[in-house]
N, C-alpha and C positions, 0 to 999 in steps of 0.2 A: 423537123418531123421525126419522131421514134415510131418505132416498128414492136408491137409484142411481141417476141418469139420463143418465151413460155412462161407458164403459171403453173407453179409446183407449190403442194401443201407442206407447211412446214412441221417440220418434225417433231415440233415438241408443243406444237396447238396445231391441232387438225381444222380449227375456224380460220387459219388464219393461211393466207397466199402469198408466196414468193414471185414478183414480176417482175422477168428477166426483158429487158427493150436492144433493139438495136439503132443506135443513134448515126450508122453507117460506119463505124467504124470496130463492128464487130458484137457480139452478145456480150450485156454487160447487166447486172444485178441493177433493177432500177428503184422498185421499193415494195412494200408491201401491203394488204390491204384484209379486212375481215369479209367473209361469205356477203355479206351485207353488201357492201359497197362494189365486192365483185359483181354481184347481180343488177345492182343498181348504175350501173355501168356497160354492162353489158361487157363487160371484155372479155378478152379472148385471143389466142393466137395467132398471128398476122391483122390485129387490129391497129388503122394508124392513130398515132395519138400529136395534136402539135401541142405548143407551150402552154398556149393557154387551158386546152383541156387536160393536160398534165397537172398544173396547178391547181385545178377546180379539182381534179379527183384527190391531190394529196391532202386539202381542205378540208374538203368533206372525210376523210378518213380520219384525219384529226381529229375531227368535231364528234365524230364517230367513236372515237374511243376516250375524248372526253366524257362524252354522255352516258356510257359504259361502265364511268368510274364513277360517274354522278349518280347512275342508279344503285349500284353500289353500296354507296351513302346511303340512299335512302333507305335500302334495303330492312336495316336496324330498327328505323323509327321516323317519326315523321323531322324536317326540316326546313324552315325557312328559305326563302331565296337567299338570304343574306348567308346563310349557313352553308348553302351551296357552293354560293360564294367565292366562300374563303376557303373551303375543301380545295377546288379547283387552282386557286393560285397555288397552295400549299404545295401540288403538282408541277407549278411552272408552268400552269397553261394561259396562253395568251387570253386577253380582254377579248378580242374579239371573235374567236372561239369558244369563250366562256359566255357571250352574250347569244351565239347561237345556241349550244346548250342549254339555258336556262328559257330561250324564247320558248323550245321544243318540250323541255320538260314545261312548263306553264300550259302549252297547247294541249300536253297529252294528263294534265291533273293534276303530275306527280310533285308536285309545287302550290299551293296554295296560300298563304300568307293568311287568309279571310279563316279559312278551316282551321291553318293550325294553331291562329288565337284563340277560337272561341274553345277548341280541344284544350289547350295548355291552360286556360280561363276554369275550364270545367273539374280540368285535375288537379288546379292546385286550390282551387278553392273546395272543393269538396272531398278530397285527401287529404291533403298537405294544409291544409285551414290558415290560407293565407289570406293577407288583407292586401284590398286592390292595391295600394300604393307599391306592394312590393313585386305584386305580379307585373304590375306596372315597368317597372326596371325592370325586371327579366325577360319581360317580349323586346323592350327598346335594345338590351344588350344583344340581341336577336336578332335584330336590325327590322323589327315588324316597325311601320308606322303609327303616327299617332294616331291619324284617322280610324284607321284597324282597331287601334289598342280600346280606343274610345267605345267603339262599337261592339267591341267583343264582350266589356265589361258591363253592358247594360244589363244583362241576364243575372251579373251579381249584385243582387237586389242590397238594399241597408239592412233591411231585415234578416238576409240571409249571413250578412256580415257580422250584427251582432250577434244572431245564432252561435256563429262559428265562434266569437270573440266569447261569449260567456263558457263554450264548450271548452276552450283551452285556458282561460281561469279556472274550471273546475277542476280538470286534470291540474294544474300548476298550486293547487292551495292545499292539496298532501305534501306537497317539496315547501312550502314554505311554512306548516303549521305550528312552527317555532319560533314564529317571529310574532312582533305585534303587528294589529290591524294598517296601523298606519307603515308601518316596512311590507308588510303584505301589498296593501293597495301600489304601494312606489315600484314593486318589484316585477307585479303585476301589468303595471302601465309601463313600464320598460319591454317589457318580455312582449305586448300586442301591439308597440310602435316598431318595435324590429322585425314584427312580423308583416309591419305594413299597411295596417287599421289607420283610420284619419282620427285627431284628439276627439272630433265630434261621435264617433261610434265606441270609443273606448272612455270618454267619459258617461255616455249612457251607461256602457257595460259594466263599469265599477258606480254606477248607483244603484244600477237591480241589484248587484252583490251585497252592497252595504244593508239592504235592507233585508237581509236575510241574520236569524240570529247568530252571533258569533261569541257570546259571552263567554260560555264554557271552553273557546277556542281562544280566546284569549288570554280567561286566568291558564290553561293549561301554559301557554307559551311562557306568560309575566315567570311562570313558576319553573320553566322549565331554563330560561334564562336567568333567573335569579338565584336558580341553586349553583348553576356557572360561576357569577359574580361573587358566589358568598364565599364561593372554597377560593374565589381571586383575593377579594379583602377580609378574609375570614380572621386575619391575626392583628385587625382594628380591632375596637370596641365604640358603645357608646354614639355621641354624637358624629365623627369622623368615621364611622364604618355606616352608618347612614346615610351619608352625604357623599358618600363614595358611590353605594348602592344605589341612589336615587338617582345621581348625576348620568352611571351606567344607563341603568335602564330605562331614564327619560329619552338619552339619544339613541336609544332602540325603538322608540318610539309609543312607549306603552304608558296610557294615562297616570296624573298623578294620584288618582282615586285607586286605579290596580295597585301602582307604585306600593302605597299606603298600606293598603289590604296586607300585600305582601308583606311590607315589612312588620303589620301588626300581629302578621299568623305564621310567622316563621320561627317563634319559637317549638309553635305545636307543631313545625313539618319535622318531618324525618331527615335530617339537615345531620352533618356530624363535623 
């Protein structure tokens, strides 16, 4: 049995209390605790304490200043349980003060897993114009469940996905309008599978595109890679500087009808 025989504020945090016990063989510094745990405890001077009420109070004070640090965290922005987590180990705080922590933050809201899918669902699909698969991986690395993950994404409609998938083809085809239609499209369906679209929504997306006219965008390109190639084999002639040119700009992609054009109106271009 120890004896309280005093509680003094510490000097350099006024929340926090100095508890000095007498275990009978004099005043001796026993531990410390925040305004919280003091109250919640009720201590006080000449209050007796045995072992096992000593180790329930140092628990609780732990847990207590886990949750502290866990608010903390949250403090920023919203976080997963799993994000919680691994904040908490990162501290070296024990599992099973880290499960009382996380029960309390759950009880008290600050924890959600259900909310902060369908939020993190809303912003990266409607900011960041991303395709479920990849939102997908970033709640799982998140440690959100499937269940959850399943559930949060039903609000991201197909329709809303190709929306989003033809919006960043349309910003993406000023970066590429120097290529041919066919390196367009290849470039294009690389650039909406890393963003996470399934083949089924990105091959819609690149047939609405295709049916939109692209002639003038594509002599411009055949022309604007072909003035490239000419100044590359420009010191051929004849049949072998033809067959240079065609070979180029066939594996860029651009038909053998441009090819042709090209090479029948390149005298009259501005070429030197």
């Amino acid at each position: 049995m120890a004896v309280i025989t005093k509680i003094q504020v510490q000097k350099n945090n006024k929340e926090r209390y100095n508890i000095y016990i007498d275990k009978g063989s004099g005043e001796e510094y026993g531990f410390s605790v925040d305004g919280y745990t003091l109250v919640k405890y009720n201590l006080r001077k000449g209050m007796e304490v045995d072992t096992f009420e000593l180790s329930t109070i140092l628990f609780d004070e732990e847990v207590r200043k886990a949750y502290l640090q866990a608010i903390s965290y949250l403090s920023y922005q919203m976080r997963t349980k799993n994000e919680v987590e691994e904040q908490l180990r990162k501290k070296e705080i024990g599992q099973a003060i880290i499960n009382e922590v996380i029960a309390k933050l759950t009880e008290e809201a600050y924890i959600n897993d259900n909310e902060y899918a369908l939020a993190y669902v809303r912003t990266q699909s409607n900011v960041s114009l991303k395709g479920p698969q990849r939102i997908t991986r970033e709640l799982q690395e998140k440690g959100i469940s499937s269940s959850i993950i399943i559930n949060s994404l039903h609000e991201y409609t197909k329709d809303k996905q190709i929306t989003n998938a033809i919006t960043l083809c349309d910003k993406k085809k000023k970066t590429y309008r120097n290529v041919s239609a066919l390196q367009m499209r290849q470039k294009l369906e690389e650039m909406l599978l890393r963003k996470g679209y399934t083949r089924d929504v990105v091959s819609i997306c690149l047939e609405e595109l295709e049916e939109e006219p692209e002639t003038n965008a594509e002599w411009e390109a055949v022309l604007y890679q072909g003035q490239k190639y000419h100044q590359k084999y420009k010191k051929y002639s004849g049949w072998e500087y033809q067959t240079k040119i065609k070979g180029a700009l066939y594996r860029k992609g651009f038909s053998l009808e441009l090819i042709e054009r090209f090479l029948s109106e390149r005298e009259e271009l501005d070429f030197e």
